[in-house]
C-alpha positions as CSV (number, residue, x, y, z in Angstrom):
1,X,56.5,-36.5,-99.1
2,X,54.7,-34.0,-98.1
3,X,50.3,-34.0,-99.4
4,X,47.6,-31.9,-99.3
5,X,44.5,-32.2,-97.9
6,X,43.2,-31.2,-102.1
7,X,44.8,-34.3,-102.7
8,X,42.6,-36.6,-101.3
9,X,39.2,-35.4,-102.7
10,X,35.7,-34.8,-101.1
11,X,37.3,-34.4,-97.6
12,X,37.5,-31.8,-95.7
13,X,41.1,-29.3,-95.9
14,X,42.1,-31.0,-92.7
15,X,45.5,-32.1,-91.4
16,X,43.5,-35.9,-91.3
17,X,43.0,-35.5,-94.6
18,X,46.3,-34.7,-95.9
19,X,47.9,-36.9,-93.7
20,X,45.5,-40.1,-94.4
21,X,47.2,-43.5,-95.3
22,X,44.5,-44.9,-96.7
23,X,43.3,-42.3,-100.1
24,X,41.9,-44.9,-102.3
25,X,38.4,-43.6,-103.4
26,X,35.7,-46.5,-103.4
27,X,33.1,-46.4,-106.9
28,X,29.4,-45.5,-106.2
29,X,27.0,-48.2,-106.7
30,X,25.9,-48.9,-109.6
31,X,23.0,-51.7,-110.1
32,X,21.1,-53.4,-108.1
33,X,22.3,-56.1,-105.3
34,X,21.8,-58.1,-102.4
35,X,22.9,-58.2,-98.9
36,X,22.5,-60.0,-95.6
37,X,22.9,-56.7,-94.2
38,X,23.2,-52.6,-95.7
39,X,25.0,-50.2,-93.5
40,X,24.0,-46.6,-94.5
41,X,26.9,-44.4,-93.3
42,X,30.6,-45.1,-93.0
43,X,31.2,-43.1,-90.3
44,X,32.5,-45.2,-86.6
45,X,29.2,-46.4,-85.9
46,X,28.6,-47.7,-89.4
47,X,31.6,-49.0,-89.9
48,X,32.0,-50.5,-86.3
49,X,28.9,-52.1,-87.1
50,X,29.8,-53.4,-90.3
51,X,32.7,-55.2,-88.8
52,X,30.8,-56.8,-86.4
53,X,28.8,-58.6,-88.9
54,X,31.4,-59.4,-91.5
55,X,33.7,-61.2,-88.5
56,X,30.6,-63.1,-87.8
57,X,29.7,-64.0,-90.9
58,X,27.0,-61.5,-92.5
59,X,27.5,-59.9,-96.2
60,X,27.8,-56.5,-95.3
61,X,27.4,-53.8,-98.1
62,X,28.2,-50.1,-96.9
63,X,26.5,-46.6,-98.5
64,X,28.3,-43.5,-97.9
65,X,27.3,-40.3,-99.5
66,X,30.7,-38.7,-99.6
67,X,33.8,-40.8,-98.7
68,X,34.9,-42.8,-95.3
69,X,35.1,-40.9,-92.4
70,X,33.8,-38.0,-94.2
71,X,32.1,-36.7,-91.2
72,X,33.0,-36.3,-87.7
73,X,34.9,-39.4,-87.6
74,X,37.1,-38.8,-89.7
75,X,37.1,-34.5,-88.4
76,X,37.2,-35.0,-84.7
77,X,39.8,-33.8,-81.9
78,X,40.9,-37.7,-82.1
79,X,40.8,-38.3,-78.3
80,X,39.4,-41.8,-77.1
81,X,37.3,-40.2,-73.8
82,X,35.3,-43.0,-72.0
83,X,31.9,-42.7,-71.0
84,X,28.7,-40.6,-72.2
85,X,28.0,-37.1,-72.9
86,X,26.1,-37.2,-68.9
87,X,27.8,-38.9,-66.0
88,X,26.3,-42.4,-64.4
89,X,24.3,-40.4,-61.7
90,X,22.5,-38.2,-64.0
91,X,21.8,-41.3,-65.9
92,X,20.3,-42.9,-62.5
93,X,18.3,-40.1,-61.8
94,X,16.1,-39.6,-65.0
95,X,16.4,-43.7,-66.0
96,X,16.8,-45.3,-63.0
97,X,19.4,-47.0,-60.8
98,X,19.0,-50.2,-62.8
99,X,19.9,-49.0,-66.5
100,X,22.8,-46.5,-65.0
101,X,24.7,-50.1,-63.5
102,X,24.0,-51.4,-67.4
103,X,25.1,-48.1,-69.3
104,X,28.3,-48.5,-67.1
105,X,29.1,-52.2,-67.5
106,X,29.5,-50.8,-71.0
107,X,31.1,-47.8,-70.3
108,X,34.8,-48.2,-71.1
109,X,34.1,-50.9,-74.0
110,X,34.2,-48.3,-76.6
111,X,37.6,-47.8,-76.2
112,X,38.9,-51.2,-75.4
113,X,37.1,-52.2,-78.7
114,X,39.4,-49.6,-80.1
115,X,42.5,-51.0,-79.0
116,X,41.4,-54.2,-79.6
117,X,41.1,-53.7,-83.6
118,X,43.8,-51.2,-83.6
119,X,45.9,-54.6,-82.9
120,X,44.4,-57.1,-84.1
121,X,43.9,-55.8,-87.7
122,X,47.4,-53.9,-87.7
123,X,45.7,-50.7,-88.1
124,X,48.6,-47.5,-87.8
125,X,46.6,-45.0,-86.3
126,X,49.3,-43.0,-83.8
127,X,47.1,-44.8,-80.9
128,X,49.0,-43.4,-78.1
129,X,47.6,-43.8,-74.1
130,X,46.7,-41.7,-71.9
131,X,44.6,-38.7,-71.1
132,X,44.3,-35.6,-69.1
133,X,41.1,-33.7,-68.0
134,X,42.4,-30.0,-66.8
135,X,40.8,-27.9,-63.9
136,X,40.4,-24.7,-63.7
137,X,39.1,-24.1,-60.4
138,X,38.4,-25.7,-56.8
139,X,34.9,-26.2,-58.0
140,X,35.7,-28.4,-61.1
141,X,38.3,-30.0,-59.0
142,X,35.9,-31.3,-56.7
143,X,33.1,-32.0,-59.4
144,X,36.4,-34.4,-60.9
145,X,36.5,-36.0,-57.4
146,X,32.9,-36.6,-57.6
147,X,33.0,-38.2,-61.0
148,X,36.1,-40.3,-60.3
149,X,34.4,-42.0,-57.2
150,X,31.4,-42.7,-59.5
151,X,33.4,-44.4,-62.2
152,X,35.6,-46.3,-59.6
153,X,32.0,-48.2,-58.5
154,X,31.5,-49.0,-62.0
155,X,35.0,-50.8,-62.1
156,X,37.1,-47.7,-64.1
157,X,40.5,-47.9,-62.0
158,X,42.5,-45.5,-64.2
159,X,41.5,-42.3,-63.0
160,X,44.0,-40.4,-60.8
161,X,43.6,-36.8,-59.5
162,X,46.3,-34.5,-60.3
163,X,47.7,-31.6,-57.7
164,X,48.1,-28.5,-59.7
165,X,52.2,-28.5,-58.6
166,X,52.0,-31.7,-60.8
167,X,49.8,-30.2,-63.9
168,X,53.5,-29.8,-65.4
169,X,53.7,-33.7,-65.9
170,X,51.0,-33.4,-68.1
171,X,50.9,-29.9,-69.7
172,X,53.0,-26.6,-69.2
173,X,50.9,-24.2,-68.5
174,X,49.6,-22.1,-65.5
175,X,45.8,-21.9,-66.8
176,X,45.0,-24.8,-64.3
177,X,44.3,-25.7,-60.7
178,X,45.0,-29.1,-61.2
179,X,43.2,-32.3,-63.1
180,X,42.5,-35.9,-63.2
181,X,44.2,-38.2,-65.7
182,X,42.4,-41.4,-67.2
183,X,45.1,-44.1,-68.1
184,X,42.4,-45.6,-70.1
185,X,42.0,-42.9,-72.6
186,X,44.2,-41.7,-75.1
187,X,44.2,-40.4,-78.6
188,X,44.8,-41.5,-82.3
189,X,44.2,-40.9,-85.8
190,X,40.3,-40.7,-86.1
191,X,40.6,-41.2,-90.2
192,X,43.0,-43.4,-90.4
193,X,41.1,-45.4,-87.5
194,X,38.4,-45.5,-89.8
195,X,39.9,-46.8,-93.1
196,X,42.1,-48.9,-91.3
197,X,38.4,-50.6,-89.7
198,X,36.9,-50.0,-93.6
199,X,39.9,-52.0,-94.9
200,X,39.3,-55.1,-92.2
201,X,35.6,-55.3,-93.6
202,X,36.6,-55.3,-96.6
203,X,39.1,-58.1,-96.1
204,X,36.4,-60.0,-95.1
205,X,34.1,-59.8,-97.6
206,X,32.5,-56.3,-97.3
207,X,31.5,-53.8,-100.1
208,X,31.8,-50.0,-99.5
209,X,30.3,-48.0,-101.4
210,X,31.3,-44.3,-102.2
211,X,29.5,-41.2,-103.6
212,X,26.5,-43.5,-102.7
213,X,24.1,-41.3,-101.1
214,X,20.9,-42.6,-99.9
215,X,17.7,-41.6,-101.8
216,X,15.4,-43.8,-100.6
217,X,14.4,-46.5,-98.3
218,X,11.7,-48.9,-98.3
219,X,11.0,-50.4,-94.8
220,X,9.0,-53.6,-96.4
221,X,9.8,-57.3,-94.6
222,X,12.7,-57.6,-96.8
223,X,13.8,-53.6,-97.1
224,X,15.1,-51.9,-100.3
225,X,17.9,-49.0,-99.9
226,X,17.9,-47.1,-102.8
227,X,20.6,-44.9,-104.6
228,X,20.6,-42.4,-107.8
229,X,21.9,-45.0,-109.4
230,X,21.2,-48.1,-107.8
231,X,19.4,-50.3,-104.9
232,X,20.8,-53.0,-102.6
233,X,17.9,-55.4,-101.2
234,X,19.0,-56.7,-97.6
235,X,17.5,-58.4,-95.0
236,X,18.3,-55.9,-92.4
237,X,19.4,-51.8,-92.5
238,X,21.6,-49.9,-90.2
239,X,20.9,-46.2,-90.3
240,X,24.2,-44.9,-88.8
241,X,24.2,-41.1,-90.7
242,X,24.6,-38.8,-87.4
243,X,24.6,-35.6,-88.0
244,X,24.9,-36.2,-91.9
245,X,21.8,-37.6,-92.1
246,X,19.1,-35.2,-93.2
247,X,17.2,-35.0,-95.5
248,X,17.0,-38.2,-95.1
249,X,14.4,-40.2,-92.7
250,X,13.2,-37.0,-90.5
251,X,11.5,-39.2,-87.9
252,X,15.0,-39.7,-86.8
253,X,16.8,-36.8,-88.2
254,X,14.4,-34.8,-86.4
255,X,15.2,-35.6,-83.3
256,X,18.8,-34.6,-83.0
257,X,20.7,-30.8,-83.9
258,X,23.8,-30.9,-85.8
259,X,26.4,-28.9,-83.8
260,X,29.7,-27.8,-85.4
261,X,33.2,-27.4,-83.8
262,X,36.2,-26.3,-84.9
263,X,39.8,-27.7,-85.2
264,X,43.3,-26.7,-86.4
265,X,46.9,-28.0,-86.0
266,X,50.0,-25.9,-86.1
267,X,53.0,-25.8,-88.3
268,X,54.9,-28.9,-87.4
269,X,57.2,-27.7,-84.1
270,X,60.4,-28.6,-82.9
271,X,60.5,-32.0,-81.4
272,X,61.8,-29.9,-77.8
273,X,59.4,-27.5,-77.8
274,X,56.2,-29.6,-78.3
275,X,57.4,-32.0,-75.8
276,X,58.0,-28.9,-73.5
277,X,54.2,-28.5,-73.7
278,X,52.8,-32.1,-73.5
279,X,55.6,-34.2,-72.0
280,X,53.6,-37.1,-71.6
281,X,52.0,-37.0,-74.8
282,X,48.8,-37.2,-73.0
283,X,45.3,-35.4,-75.2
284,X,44.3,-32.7,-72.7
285,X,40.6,-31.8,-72.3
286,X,39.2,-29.2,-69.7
287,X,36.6,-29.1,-67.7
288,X,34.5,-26.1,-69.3
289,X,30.7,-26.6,-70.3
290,X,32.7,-25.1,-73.9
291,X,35.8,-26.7,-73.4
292,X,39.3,-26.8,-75.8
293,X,40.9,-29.9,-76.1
294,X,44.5,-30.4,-77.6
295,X,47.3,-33.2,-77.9
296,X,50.5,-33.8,-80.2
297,X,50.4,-35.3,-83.3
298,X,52.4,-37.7,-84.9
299,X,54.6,-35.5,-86.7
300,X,54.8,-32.8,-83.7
301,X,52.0,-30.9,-84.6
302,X,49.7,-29.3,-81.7
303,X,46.2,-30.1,-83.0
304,X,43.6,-27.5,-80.9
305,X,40.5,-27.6,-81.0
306,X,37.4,-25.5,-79.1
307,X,34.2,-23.2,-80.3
308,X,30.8,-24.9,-80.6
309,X,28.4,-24.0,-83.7
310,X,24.6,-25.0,-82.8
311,X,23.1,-26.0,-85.6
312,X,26.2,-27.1,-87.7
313,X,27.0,-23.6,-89.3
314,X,30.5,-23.2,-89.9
315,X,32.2,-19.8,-88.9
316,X,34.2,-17.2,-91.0
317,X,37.6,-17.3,-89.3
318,X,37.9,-20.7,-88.1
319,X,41.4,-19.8,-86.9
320,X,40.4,-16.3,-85.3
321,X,38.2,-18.7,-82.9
322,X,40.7,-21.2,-81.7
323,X,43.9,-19.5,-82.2
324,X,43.2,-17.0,-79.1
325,X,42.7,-20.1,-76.8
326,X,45.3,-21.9,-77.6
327,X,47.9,-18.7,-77.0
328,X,46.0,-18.3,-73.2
329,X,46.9,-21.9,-72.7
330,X,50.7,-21.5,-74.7
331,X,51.7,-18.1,-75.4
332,X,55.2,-19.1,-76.4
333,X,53.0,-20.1,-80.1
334,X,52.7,-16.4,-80.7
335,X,54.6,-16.9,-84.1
336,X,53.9,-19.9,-84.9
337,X,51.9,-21.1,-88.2
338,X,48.5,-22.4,-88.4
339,X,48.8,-24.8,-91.8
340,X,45.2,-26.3,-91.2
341,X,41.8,-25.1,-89.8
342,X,38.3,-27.0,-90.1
343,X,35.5,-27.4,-88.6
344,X,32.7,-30.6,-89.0
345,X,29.3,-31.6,-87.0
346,X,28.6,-34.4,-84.7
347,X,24.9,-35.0,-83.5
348,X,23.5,-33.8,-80.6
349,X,20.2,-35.2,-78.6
350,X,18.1,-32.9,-76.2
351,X,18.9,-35.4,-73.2
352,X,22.6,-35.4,-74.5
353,X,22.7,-39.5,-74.7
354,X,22.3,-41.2,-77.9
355,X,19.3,-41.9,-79.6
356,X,18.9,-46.1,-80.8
357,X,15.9,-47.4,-81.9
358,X,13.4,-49.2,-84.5
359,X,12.0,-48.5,-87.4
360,X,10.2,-51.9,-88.5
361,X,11.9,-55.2,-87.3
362,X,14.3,-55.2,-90.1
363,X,15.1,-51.4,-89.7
364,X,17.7,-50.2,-86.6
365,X,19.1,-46.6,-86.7
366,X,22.2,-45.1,-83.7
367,X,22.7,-41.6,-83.6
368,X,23.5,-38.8,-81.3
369,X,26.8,-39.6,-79.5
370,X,26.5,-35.9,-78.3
371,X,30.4,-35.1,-78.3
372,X,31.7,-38.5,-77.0
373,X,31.2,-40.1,-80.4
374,X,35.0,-41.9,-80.7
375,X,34.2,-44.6,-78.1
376,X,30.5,-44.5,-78.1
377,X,30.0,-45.0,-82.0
378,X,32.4,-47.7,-81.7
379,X,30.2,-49.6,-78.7
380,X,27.4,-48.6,-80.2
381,X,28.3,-50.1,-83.6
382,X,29.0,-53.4,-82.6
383,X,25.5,-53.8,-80.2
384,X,23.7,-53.0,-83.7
385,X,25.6,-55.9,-85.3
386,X,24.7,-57.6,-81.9
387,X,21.4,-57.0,-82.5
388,X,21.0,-58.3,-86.4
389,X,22.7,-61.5,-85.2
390,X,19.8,-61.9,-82.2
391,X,21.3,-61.1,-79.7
392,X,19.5,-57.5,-78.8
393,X,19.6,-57.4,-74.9
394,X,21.8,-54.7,-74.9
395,X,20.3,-52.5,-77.8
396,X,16.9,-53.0,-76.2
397,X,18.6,-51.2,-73.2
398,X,19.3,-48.7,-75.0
399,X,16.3,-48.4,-77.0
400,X,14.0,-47.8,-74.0
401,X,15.4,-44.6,-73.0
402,X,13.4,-42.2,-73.7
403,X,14.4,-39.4,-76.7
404,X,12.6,-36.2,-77.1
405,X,12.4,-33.4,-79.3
406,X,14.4,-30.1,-78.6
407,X,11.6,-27.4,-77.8
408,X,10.5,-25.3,-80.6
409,X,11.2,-27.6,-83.1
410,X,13.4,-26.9,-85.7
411,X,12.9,-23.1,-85.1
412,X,14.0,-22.6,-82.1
413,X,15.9,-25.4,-80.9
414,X,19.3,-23.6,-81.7
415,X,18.3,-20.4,-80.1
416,X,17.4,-21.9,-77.5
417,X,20.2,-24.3,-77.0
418,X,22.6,-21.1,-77.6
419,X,20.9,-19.4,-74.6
420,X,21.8,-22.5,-72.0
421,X,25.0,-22.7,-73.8
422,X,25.6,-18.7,-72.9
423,X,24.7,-19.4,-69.3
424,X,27.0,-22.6,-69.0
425,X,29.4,-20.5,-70.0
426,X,29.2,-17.3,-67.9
427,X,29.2,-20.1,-64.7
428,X,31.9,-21.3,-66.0
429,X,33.9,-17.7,-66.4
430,X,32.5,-16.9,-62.6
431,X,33.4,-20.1,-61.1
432,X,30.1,-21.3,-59.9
């Protein structure tokens, strides 16, 4: 049977949504109740959190404005891509060597955490290994060489440089110079990822709550989260809205810039040709500052994605900015059909790693996965339910390193941004 993304309301028109096991829509609260713990967001981090606590033990009650994976989570290219939006060196050099060898302990438990529930809870989300990181040229070869030593001290052993005579393994196409492929990445189903983890929490007990959006929040000893149409009293809150946050809590809010990018899939293709194009069913991302990433879907679509909106404004022609990349990479999908094209925002920080923190002692907020949200919200997620059951060593980690505001403030922090964006880019096109 084929569905629409119309079909499953409040979503976004996206191949995700049309394709989405799981299109059960959750009632709004209604009332007031209690909870050990209220998640605000259903998103990966809130969710990841949320499944934390219920499998040890906590009454978990979830607020989402809109529906489950509404956001990025449930918009994103799908690709499981360990580490952080800046590598483990640049992470030494502003916080120290100290918190770089911490950050990297953790560094690939995003996505085993993945895998782990994935299996554990039976969860069909097309979870399929492997990833490839294209080069374009000598330079970003040897920047690749660079990283892959880096990771290899912090224990990753599935990297793998790739010569460009055997790009072809990988991806047909003569854009690149060669790559590196991570046998610990991969891609999935973000949505169905995310009801599929929504479902486990509430096989244990949780409460989601749809069309709930948050109104209000008292930060007393035993905080208050209010609704329009109700409250739930907890003895601890998780603020886990992203980039879907505002106007909510602009202490925190404030702090980040929602940035939009765009994604669209194909007409399903003929089983030949899309293995022609990704043999090893590998998600390819390249090594641009403004990069595309692509991969095959489960019904042999080629899902492409690439553009970057600062400040979460969504273009015009969604498909007139992605569709001209994808035909440089595969010009044999001249005349080929674009069914879907969407875009959605994730959250980006000024020091592009994300932002966790305090607000009272019974308040924690994680935001600001800056582009590497699938496995980060997901580690990130289970540290705040880490932290609620008292064991915080690893959120107080990340808690202490420093955030700051993007300069200009709200006025001209897109500007701005746009401007180093627009010389990223031209280094990129010159090869320096």
């Amino acid at each position: 049977m084929v569905f629409k993304a119309s079909d499953n309301p409040r979503h976004a028109n996206s191949w995700y949504a049309a394709s989405a096991d799981d299109r059960k829509v959750r009632p709004a609260l209604d009332g007031e109740i209690s909870a050990d713990v209220c998640v605000i967001g259903a998103g990966f981090t809130g969710i990841s959190a949320a499944l934390e606590l219920a499998e040890r033990g906590y009454s978990v009650v979830v607020l989402e404005a809109e529906r489950i994976g509404f956001g990025a989570s449930g918009r994103n290219g799908g690709q499981i891509v360990n580490g952080y939006s800046r590598d483990l060196e640049t992470i030494a050099g502003r916080y120290g060597r100290e918190k770089a060898i911490e950050l990297g302990k953790m560094s690939l438990e995003g996505g085993e955490i993945i895998r782990t529930r994935v299996a554990g809870y039976g969860i069909d989300c097309d979870l399929i290994h492997g990833g490839f990181f294209a080069a374009f040229t000598e330079k970003q070869i040897r920047e690749m060489e660079v990283h892959k030593a880096q990771w290899e001290k912090h224990g990753h052993a599935g990297l793998e440089m790739v010569a460009k005579r055997d790009v072809g393994k990988y991806v047909k196409t003569d854009r690149y110079a060669g790559g590196m492929i991570d046998k610990l990445g991969g891609h999935i189903h973000p949505l169905n990822l995310v009801l599929g983890e929504a479902g486990a929490v509430e096989s244990l007990g949780g409460r989601i709550f749809e069309g709930s959006r948050v109104v209000g929040l008292d930060l007393s000893e035993r905080p208050v989260v209010h609704t329009a149409k109700g409250s739930v009293k907890a003895s601890y809150v998780l603020v886990c809205g992203n980039a879907y946050l505002a106007p909510l809590l602009p202490e925190v809010h404030g702090r980040m810039m929602p940035v939009s990018s765009q994604v669209m899939t194909t007409e399903p293709l003929d089983p030949a040709l899309i293995e022609s194009l990704l043999p090893a069913n590998y998600c390819v991302e390249d090594a641009n500052y403004i990069l595309d990433y692509y991969r095959r879907t489960s019904d042999n679509r080629l899902l492409y994605g690439g553009g970057i909106g600062y400040g979460g404004h969504d273009p015009k022609d969604l498909t007139g900015i992605i569709r001209p990349n994808m035909l440089k990479t595969f010009p044999q999908l001249k005349n080929v059909n674009i069914d879907y094209a969407w875009s959605g925002n994730f959250a980006l920080t000024l020091t592009r790693i994300p932002h966790m923190g305090r607000l009272s002692d019974k308040v924690y907020f994680s935001h600001g996965d800056s582009g590497h949200g699938v496995t980060t919200t997901h580690l990130l997620g289970k540290i705040l339910g880490e932290a609620v059951a008292g064991h915080a060593e690893r959120f107080d980690i990340w808690a202490s390193l420093p955030n700051l505001p993007f300069p200009g403030g709200k006025t001209l922090r897109v500007p701005l941004t746009v401007l180093g964006a627009w010389w990223y880019g031209l280094r990129d096109k010159l090869g320096l």
